[in-house]
C-alpha positions as CSV (number, residue, x, y, z in Angstrom):
1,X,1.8,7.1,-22.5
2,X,0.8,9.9,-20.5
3,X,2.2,11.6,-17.4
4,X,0.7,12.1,-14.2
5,X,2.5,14.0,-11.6
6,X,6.0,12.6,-12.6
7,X,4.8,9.0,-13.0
8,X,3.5,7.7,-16.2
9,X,0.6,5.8,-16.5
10,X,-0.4,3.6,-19.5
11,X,-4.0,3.8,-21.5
12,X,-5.2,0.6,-20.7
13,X,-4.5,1.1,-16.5
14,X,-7.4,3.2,-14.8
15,X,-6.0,6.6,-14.3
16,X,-5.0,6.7,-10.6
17,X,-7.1,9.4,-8.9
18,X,-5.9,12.0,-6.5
19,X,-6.1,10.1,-3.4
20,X,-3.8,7.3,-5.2
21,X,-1.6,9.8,-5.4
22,X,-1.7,11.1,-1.7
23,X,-1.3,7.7,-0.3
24,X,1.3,7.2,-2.3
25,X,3.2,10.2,-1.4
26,X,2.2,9.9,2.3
27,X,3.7,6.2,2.6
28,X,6.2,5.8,5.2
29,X,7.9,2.4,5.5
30,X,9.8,3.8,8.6
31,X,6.7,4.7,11.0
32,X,5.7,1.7,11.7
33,X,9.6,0.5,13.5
34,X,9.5,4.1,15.2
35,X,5.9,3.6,16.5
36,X,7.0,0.3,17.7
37,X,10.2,1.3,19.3
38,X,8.7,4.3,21.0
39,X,6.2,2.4,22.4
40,X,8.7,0.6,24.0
41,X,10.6,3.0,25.2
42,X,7.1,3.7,27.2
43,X,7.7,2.0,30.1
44,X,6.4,4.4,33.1
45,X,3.2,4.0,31.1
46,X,0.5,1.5,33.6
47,X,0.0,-1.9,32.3
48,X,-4.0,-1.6,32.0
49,X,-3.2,1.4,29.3
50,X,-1.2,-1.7,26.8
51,X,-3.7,-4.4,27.6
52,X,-6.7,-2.5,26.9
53,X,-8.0,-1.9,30.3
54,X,-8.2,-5.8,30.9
55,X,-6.0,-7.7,33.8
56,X,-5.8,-11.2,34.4
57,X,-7.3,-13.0,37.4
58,X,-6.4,-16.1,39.0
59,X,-8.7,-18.7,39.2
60,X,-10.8,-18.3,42.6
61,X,-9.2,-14.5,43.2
62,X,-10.7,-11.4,43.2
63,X,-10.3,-8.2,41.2
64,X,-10.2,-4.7,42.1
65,X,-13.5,-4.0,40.1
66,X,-15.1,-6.4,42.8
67,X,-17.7,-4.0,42.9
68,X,-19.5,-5.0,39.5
69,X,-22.2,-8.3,40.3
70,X,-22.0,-10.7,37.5
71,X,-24.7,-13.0,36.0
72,X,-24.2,-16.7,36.8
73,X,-21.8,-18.7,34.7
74,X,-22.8,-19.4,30.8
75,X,-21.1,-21.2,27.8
76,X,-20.9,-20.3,24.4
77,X,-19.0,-20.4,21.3
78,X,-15.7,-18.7,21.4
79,X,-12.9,-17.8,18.4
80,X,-10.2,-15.3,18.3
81,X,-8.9,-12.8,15.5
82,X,-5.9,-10.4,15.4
83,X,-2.3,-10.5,13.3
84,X,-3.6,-9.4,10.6
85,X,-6.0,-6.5,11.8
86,X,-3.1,-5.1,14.0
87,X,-2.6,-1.6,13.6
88,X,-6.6,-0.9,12.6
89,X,-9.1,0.4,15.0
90,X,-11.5,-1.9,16.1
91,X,-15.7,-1.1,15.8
92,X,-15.4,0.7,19.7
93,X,-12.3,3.1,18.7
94,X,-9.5,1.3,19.9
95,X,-6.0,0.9,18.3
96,X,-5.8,-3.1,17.9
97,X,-2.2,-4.2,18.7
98,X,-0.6,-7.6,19.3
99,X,-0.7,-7.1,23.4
100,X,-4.0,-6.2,23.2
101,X,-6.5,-7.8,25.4
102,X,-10.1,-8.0,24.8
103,X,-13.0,-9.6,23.2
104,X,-16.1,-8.6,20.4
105,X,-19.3,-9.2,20.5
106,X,-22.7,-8.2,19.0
107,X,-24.6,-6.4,21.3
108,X,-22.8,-5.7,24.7
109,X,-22.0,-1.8,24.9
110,X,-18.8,-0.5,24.2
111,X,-16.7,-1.4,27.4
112,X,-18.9,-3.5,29.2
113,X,-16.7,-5.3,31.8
114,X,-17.2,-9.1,30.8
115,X,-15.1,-12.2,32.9
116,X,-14.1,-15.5,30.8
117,X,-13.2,-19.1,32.0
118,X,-11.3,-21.7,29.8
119,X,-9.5,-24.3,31.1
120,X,-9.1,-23.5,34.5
121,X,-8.2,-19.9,33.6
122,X,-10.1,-16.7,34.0
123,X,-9.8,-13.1,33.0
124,X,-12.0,-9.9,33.5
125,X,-11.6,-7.6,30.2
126,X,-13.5,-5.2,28.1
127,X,-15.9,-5.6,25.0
128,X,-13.6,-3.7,22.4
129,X,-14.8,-4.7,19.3
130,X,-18.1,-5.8,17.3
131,X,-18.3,-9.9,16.1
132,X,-18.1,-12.8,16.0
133,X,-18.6,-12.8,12.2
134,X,-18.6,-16.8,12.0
135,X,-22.5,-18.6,12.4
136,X,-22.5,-20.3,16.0
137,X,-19.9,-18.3,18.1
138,X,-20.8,-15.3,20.2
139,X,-16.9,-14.2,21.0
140,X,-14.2,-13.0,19.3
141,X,-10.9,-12.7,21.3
142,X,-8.2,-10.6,20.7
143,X,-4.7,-12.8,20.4
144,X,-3.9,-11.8,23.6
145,X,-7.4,-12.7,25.1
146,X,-7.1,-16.1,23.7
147,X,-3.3,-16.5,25.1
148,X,-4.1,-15.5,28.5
149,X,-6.9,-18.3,28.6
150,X,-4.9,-20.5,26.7
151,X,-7.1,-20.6,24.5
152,X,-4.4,-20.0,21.5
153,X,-4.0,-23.4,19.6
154,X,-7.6,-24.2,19.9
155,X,-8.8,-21.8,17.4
156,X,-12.3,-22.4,18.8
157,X,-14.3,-23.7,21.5
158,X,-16.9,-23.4,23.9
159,X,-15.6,-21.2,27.0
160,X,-17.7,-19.5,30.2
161,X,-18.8,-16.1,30.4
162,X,-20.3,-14.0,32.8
163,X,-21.4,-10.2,32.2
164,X,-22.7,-7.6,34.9
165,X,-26.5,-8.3,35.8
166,X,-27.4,-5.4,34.3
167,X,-26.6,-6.9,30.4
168,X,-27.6,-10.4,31.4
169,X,-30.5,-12.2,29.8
170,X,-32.9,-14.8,31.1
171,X,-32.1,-17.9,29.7
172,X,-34.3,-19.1,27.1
């Protein structure tokens, strides 16, 4: 048995390599509770900044970013993702956290503005991530995305989508 640093490591184990070691020695159990309770302490901080620049919209009512002209209506397939990506960085740069609200898909730019109906409920959030990964679904919620449509104990599902004329397609 050999030594490395002051851990020993036996023959038949491949020898950990440096950066084994400096994860190792960089592994905090108690940064994740302080991240947590600091970002609750946060609370002067705007609700936008937690949700991921999404806000919910009643069904019928307007939104501040009334400004933006959506396509007409569409359906598609719909899933969501989250618990246990929380903490990682989604494919646009953003932390993904459990009160994180937005949705993935393949080709929309990084936050594009996009509004979703299920069941009678409606939000306006932001294309944060890249995916759906599974064959027949263009969205991925986050947890929160699906929650706010109630979309939750579904799983998946068929929900409306409308994205600014600029990004929409001709049917075809």
């Amino acid at each position: 048995m050999q030594k490395v640093g002051n851990r020993p490591w036996r023959q038949d184990q491949p020898r950990p390599g440096r950066a084994d070691l400096e994860r190792r020695r960089r592994r905090a159990p108690w940064a994740l509770p302080l991240l947590v309770a600091a970002a609750l302490t946060i609370s002067a901080a705007p609700a936008q900044g937690m949700t991921g620049g999404a806000s919910p919209v009643a069904p019928g009512g307007a939104h501040a970013a009334s400004d933006v002209a959506f396509s007409p209506m569409r359906w598609a397939g719909a899933t969501w993702y989250g618990p246990g990506l929380y903490g990682n960085h989604t494919a646009c740069g953003q932390l993904l956290l459990p009160g994180t609200i937005g949705v993935a898909h393949r080709s929309l730019p990084c936050g594009t503005t996009v509004k979703l109906v299920y069941g009678g409920r409606s939000i306006l959030t932001q294309v944060i991530d890249r995916g759906p990964y599974t064959r027949g679904n263009s969205w991925d919620l986050t947890l929160a995305a699906a929650r706010a449509l109630g979309f939750e104990e579904v799983g998946a599902d068929r929900i409306g989508y409308a994205v600014p004329l600029q990004y929409a397609r001709s049917p075809g």
